[in-house]
C-alpha positions as CSV (number, residue, x, y, z in Angstrom):
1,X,-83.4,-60.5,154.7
2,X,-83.2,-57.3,152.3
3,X,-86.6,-56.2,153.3
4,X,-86.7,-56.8,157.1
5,X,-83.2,-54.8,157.4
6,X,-85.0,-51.7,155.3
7,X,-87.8,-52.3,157.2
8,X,-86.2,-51.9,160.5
9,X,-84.0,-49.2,159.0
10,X,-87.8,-47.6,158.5
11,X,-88.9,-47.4,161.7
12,X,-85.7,-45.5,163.1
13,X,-84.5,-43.2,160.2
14,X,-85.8,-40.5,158.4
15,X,-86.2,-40.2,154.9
16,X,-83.0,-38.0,154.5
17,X,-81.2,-41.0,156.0
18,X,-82.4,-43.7,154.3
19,X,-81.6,-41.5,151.1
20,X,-77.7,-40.7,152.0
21,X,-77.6,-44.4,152.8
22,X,-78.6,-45.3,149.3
23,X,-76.4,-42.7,147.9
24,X,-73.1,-43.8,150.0
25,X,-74.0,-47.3,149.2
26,X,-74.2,-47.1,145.9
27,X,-70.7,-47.4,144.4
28,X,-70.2,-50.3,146.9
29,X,-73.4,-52.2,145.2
30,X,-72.0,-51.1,141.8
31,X,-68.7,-52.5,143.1
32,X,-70.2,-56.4,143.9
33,X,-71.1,-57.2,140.0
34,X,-67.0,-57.2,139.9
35,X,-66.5,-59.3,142.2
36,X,-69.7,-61.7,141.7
37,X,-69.7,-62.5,138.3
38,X,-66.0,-61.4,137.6
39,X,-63.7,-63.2,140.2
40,X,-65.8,-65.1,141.5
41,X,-67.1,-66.7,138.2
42,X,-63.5,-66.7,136.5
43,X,-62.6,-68.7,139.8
44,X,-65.4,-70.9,138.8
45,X,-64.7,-71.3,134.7
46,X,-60.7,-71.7,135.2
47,X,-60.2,-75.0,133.3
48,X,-59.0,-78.3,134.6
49,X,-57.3,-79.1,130.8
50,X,-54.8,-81.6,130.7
51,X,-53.6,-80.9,134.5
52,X,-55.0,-82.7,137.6
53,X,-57.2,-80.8,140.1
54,X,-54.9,-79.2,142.5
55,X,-52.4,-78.7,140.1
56,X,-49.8,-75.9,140.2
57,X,-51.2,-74.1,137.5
58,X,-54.9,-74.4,138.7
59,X,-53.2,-73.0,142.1
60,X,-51.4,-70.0,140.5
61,X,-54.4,-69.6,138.7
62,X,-56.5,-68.6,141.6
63,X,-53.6,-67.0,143.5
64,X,-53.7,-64.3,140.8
65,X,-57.1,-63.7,141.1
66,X,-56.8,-63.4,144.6
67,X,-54.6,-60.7,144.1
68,X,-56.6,-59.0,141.5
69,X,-59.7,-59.2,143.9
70,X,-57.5,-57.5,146.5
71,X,-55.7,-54.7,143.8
72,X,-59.4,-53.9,142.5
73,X,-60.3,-53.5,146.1
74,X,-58.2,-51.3,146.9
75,X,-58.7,-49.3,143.7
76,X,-62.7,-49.3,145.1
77,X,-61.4,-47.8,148.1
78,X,-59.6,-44.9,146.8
79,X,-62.8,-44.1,144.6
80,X,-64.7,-44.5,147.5
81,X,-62.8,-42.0,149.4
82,X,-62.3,-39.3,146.6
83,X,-66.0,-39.4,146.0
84,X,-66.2,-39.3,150.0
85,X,-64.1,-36.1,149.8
86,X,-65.9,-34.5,146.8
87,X,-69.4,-35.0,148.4
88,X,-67.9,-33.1,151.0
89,X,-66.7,-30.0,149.5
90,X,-69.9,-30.0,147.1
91,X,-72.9,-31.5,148.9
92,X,-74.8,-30.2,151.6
93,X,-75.5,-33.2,153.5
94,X,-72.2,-34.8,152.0
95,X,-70.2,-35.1,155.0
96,X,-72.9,-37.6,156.7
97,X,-73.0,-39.2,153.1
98,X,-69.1,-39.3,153.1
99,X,-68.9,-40.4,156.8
100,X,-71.1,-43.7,155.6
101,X,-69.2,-44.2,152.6
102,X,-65.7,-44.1,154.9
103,X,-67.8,-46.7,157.4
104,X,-68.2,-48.9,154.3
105,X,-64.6,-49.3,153.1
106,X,-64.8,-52.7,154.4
107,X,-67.2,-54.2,152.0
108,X,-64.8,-54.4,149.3
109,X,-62.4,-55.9,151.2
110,X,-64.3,-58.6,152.7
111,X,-66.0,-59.1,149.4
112,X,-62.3,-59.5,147.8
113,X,-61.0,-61.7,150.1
114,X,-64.3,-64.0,149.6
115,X,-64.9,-64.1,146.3
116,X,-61.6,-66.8,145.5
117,X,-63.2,-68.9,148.6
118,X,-66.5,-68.5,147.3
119,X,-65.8,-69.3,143.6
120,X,-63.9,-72.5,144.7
121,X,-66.7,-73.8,146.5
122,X,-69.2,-73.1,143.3
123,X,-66.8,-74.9,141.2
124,X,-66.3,-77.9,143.6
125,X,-70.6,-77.7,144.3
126,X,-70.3,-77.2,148.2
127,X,-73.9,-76.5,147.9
128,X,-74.6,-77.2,151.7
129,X,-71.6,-75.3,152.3
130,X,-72.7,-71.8,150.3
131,X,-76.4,-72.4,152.0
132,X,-75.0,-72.4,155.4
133,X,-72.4,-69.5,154.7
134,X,-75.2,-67.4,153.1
135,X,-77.9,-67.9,156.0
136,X,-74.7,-67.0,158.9
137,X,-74.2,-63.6,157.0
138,X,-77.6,-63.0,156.0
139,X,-77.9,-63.4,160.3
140,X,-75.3,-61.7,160.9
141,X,-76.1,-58.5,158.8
142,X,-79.5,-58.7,160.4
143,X,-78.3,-58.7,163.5
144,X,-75.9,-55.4,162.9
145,X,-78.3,-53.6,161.4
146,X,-81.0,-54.2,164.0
């Protein structure tokens, strides 16, 4: 999916784009390994110890780290746009670097308000479930970016 979307990206940007696009990018990829193997994961490994599935605990549990997922998020965002705002007083090219990086605030929110979902269906093994989700937004990002 990766490489058809670059390769598409290719054929109708130049190099200068493809290059601001990787630089505006960036600190929303560096952003995912938070979510991925931090909420998502932790939403995975919370223990079922002496408490039934379902329990209150277990629900608080993941409640919180919904709300972490969402404060860290938001702290993204304000990165995002100070970086956004340096790149424009400091970079040539920064204000189409900072106009993609503004365009991309709403990665880290989608990825914070799916990471808790996500998680819950690893730790459950919804297998079919993640294929099928993964293959509609792998679609669906193609289908934007073409």
């Amino acid at each position: 999916g990766n490489a058809l979307v670059f390769l598409a990206m290719a054929r109708f940007l130049t190099i200068e784009q493809i290059g601001a696009f990787g630089m505006a990018y960036a600190p929303i990829r560096w952003m995912q390994g938070l979510y991925k193997t931090g909420i998502a994961e932790a939403t995975v490994v919370t223990l079922r110890q002496n408490s039934k599935a379902g329990s209150e605990a277990e629900q608080r549990a993941f409640t919180a780290l919904f709300w972490i997922a969402l404060m860290a998020a938001a702290g993204v965002s304000v990165l995002v746009l100070l970086i956004a705002a340096a790149l424009v007083q400091w970079h040539d090219s920064g204000q189409l670097i900072a106009t993609m990086m503004i365009a991309m605030l709403l990665v880290p929110l989608t990825f914070s308000l799916a990471c808790v979902p996500e998680g819950l269906l690893q730790k459950n093994l919804k297998i079919k479930i993640l294929a099928l989700r993964t293959l509609f937004v792998q679609l669906s990002a193609a289908s934007v970016a073409c």
